[in-house]
Residue frames as qw, qx, qy, qz and C-alpha x, y, z in Angstrom:
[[0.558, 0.535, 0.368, 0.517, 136.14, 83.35, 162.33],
 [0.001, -0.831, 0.013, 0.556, 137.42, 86.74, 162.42],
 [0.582, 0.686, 0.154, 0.408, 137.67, 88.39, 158.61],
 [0.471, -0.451, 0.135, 0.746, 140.29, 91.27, 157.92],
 [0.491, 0.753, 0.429, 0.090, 138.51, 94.38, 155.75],
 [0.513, -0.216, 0.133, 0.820, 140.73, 96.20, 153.73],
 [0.183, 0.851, 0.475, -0.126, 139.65, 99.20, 153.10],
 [0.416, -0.069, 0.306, 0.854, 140.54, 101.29, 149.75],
 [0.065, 0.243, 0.159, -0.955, 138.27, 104.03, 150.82],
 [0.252, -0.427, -0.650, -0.576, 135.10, 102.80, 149.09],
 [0.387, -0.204, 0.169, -0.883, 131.78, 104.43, 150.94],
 [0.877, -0.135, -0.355, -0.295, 130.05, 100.77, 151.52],
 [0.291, 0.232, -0.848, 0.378, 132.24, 99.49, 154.69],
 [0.400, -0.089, 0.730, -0.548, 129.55, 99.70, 156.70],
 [0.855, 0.095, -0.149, -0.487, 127.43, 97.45, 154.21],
 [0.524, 0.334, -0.774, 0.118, 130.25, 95.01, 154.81],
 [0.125, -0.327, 0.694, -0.629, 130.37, 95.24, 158.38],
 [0.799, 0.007, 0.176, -0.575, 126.11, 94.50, 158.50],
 [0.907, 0.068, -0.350, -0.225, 126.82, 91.12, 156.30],
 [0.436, 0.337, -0.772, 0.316, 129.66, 90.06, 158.42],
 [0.425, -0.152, 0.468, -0.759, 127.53, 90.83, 161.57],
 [0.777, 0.011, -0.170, -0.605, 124.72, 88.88, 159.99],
 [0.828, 0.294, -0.478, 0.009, 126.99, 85.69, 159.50],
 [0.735, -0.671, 0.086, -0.046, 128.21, 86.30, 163.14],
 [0.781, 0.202, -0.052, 0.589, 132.22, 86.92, 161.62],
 [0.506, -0.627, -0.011, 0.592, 134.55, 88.84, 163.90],
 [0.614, 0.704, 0.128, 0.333, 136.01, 91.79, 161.80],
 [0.393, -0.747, 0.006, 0.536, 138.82, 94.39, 161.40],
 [0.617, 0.660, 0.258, 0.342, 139.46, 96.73, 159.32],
 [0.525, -0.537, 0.127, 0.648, 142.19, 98.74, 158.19],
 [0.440, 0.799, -0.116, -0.394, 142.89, 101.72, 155.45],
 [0.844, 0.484, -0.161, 0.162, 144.69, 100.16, 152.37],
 [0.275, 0.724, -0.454, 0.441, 148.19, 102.50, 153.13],
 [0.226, -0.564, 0.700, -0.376, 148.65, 100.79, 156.56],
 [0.994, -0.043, 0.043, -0.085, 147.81, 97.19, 156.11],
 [0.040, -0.760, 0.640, 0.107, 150.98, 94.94, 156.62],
 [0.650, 0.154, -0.694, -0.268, 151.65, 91.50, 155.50],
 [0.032, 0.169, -0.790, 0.589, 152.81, 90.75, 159.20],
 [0.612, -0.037, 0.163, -0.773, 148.51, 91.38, 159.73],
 [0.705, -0.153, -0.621, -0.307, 147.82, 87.66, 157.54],
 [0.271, -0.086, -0.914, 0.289, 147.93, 85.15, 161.17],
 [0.337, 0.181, 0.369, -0.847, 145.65, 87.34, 162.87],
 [0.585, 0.384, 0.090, -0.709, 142.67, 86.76, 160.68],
 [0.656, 0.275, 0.689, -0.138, 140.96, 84.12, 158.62],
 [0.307, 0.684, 0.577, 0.324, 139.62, 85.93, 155.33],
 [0.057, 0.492, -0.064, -0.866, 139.98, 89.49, 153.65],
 [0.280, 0.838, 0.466, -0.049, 137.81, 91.37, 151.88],
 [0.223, -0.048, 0.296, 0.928, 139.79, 94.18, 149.29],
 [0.312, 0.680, 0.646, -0.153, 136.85, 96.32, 149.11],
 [0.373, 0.712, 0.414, 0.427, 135.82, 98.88, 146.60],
 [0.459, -0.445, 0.026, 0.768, 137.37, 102.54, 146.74],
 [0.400, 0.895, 0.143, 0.137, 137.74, 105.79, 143.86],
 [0.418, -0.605, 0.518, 0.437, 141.45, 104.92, 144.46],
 [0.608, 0.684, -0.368, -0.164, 143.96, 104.81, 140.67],
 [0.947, -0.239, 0.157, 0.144, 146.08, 101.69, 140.88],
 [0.702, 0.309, -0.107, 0.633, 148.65, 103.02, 138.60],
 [0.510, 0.465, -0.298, 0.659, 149.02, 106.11, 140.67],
 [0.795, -0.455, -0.139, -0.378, 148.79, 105.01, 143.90],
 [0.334, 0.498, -0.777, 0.192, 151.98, 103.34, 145.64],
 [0.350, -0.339, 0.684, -0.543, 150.93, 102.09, 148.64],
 [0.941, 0.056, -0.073, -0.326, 149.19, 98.81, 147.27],
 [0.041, 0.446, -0.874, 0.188, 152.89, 97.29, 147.78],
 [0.521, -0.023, 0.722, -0.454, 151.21, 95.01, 150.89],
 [0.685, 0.343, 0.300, -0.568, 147.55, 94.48, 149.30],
 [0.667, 0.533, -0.472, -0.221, 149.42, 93.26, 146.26],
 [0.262, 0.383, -0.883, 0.078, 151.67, 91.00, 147.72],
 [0.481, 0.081, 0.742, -0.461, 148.47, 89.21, 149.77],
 [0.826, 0.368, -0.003, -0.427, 146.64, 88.82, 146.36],
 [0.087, 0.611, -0.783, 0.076, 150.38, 87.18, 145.40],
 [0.094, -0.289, 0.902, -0.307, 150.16, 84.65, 148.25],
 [0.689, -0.297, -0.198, -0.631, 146.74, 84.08, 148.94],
 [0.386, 0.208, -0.847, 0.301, 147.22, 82.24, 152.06],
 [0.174, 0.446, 0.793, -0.377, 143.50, 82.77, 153.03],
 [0.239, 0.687, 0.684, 0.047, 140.51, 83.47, 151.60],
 [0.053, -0.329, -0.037, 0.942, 140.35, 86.78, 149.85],
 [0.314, 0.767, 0.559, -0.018, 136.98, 88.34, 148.39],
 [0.113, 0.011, 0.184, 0.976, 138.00, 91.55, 145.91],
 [0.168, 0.779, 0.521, -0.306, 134.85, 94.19, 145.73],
 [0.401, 0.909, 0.110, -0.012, 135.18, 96.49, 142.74],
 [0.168, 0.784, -0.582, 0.134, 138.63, 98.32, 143.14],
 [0.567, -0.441, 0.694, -0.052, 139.53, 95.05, 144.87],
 [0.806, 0.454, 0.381, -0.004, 138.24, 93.14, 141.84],
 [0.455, 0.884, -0.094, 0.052, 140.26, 95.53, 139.98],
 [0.246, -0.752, 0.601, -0.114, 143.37, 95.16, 142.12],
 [0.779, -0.069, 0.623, 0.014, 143.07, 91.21, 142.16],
 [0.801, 0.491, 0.303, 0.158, 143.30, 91.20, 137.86],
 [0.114, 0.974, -0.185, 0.071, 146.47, 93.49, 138.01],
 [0.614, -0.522, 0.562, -0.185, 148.09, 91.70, 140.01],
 [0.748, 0.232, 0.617, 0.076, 147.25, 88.61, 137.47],
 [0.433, 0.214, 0.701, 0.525, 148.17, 90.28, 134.51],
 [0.202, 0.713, 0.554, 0.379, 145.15, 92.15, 133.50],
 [0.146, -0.062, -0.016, 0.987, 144.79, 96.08, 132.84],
 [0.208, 0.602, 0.599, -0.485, 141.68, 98.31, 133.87],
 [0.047, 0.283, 0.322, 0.902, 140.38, 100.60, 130.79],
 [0.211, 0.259, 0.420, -0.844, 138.29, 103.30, 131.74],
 [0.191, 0.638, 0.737, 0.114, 134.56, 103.59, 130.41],
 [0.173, 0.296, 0.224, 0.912, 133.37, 106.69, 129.08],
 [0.371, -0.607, 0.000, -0.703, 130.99, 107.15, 131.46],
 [0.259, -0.139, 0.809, -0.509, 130.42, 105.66, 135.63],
 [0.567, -0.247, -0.713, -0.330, 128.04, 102.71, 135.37],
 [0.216, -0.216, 0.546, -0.780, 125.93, 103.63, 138.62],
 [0.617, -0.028, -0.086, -0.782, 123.10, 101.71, 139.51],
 [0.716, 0.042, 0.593, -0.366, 120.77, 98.60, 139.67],
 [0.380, 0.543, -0.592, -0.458, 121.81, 96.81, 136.55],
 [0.962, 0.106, 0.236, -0.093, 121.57, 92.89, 135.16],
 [0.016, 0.688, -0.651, -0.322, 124.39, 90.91, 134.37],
 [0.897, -0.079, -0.378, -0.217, 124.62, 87.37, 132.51],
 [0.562, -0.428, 0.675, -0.211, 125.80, 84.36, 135.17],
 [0.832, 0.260, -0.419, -0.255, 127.08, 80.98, 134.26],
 [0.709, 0.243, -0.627, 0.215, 128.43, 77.86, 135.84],
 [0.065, 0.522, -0.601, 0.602, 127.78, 78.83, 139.07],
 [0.977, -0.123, -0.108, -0.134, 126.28, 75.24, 139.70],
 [0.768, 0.279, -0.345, 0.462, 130.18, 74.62, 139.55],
 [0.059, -0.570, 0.408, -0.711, 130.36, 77.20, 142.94],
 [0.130, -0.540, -0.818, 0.150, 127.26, 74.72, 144.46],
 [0.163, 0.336, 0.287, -0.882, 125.17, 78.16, 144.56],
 [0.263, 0.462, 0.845, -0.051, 121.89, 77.34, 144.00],
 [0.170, 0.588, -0.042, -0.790, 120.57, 80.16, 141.15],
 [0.516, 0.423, 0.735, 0.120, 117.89, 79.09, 138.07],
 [0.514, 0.776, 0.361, 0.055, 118.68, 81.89, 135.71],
 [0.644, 0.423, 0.144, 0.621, 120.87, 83.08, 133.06],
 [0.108, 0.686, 0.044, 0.718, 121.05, 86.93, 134.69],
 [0.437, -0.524, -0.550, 0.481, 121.36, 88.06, 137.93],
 [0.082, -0.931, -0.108, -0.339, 120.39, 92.00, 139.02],
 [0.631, -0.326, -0.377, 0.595, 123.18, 93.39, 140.83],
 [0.195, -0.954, -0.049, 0.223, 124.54, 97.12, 142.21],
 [0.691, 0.433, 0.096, 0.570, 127.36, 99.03, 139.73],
 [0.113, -0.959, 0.233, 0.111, 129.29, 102.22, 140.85],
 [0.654, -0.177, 0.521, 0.519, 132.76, 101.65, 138.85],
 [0.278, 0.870, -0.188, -0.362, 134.29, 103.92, 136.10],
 [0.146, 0.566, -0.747, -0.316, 136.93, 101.19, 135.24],
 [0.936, 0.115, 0.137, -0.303, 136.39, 97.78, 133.76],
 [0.444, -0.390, 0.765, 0.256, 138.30, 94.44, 133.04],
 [0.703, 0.413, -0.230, -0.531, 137.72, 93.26, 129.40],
 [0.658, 0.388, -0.644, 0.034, 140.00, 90.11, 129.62],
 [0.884, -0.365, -0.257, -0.140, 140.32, 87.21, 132.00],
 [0.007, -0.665, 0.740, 0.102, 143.40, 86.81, 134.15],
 [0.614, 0.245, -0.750, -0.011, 145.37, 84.02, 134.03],
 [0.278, -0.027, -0.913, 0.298, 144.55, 81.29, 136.15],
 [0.269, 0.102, 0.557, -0.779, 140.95, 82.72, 136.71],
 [0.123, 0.312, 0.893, 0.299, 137.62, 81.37, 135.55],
 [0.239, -0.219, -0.249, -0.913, 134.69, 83.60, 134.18],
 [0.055, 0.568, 0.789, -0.227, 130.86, 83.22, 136.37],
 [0.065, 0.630, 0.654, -0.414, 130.03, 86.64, 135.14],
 [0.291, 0.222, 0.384, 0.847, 129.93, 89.50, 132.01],
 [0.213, 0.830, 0.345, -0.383, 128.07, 92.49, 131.28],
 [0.451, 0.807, 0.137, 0.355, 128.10, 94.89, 128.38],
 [0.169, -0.977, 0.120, 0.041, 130.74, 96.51, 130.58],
 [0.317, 0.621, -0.715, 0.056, 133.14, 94.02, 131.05],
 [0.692, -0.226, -0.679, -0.095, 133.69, 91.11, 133.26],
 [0.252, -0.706, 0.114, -0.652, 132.29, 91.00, 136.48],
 [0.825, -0.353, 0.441, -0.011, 133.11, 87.29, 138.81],
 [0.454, 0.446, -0.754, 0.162, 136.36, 86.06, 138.50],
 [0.706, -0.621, 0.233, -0.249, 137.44, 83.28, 140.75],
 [0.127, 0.615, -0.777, -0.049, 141.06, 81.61, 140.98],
 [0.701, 0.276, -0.650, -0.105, 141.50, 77.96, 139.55],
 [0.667, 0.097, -0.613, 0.412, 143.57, 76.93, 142.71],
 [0.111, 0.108, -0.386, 0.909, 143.86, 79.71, 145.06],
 [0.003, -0.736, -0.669, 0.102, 140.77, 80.71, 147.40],
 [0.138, 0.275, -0.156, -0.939, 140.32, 84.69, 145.38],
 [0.136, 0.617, 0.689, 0.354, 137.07, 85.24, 144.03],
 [0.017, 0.300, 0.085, -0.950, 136.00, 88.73, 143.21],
 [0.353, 0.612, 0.687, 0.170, 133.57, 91.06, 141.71],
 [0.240, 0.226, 0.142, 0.933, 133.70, 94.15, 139.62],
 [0.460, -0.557, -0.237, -0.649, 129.62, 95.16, 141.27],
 [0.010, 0.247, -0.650, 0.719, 129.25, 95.38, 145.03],
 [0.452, -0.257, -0.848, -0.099, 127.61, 92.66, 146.31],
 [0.228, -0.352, -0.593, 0.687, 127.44, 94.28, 149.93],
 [0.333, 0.241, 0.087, -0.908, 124.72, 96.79, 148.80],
 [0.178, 0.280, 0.943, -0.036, 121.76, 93.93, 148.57],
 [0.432, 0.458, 0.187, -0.754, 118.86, 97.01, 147.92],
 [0.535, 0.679, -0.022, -0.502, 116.71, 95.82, 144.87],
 [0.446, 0.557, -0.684, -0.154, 119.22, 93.27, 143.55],
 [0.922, -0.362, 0.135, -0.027, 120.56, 89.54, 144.49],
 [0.321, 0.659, -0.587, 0.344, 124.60, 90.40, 143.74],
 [0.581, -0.460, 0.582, -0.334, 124.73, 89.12, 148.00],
 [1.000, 0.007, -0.015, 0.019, 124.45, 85.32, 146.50],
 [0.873, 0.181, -0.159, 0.423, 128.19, 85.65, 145.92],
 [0.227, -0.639, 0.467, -0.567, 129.42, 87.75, 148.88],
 [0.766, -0.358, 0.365, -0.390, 127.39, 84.54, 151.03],
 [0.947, 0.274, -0.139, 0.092, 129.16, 82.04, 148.71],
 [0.372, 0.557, -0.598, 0.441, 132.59, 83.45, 149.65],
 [0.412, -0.485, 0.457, -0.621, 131.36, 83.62, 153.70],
 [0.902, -0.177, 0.186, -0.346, 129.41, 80.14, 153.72],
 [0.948, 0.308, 0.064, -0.043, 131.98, 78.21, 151.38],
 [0.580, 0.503, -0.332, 0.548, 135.66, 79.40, 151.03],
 [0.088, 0.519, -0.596, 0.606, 135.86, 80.88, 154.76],
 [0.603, -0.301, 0.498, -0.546, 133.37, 79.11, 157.35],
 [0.942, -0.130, 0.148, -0.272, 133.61, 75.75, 155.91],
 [0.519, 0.546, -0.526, 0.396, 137.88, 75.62, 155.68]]
């Protein structure tokens, strides 16, 4: 398995790196602005990870956009990747009026329908995100809300599943259940 982390400058790659280590998955990573599509054969699974990057004024998401597009392997979105992955589909970010920072509960449903084994209506995860999705895209199903907005999407058909909270930063939370759901299910048993 070797994964492929794109990286739109978020300050948690090396929390990525540790779970990929953990799970014994080859990695490489590259800054958003020089990923190329030419990159998909090389690699198994990307990761679009989180960032304090502006999607509308930004250019250089060309690529990153046209892989959420194809999906023609796994892809996991982390915040700005979460955010990138419902653009792409359709949906627009609105800002919050303040940064939601912290250890925080969200609600969880249906994710008996993921097989991920979890007995309760809320899950504690990690927030650092100023923008939020309020609306589903198209062609994605809901596992997760908060009073912010929505936080697990995962595509109908396609293997994309994101999250607007950053699973890779495990302190004090269990957000990691669906970081290990993308790793255990959508890329090491394909």
């Amino acid at each position: 398995m070797n994964a492929l982390i794109i990286d739109n400058h978020s300050k948690f790659i090396q929390r990525i790196v540790e779970i990929l280590n953990y799970f014994k998955i080859e990695y490489s990573s590259v800054d958003f602005a020089d990923f190329r599509l030419n990159m998909i054969d090389s690699f198994d699974c990307f990761i679009l990870s989180g960032g304090n990057l502006s999607i509308e004024s930004t250019p250089s998401f060309k690529e990153e956009k046209e892989l959420i597009k194809q999906a023609p392997k796994p892809i996991f979105g982390i915040c700005f990747g979460f955010q990138l992955i419902a653009h792409v589909y359709g949906e627009i970010t609105s800002k919050l009026t303040e940064k939601v920072l912290g250890v925080k509960e969200i609600d969880i449903f249906d994710l008996d329908k993921l097989d991920i084994k979890y007995n309760k209506e809320k899950l504690k995860i990690f927030e650092s995100h100023l923008w939020a999705i309020q609306k589903p895209p198209k062609d994605f199903d809901i596992y997760g809300t908060s009073q912010y907005g929505i936080e697990i999407i995962k595509h109908k058909t396609k293997p994309i599943i994101a999250t607007q909270f950053h699973p890779e930063v495990r302190e004090n939370n269990r957000g990691n259940i669906i970081f290990q759901y993308f790793l255990e299910k959508m890329v090491m048993q394909k």
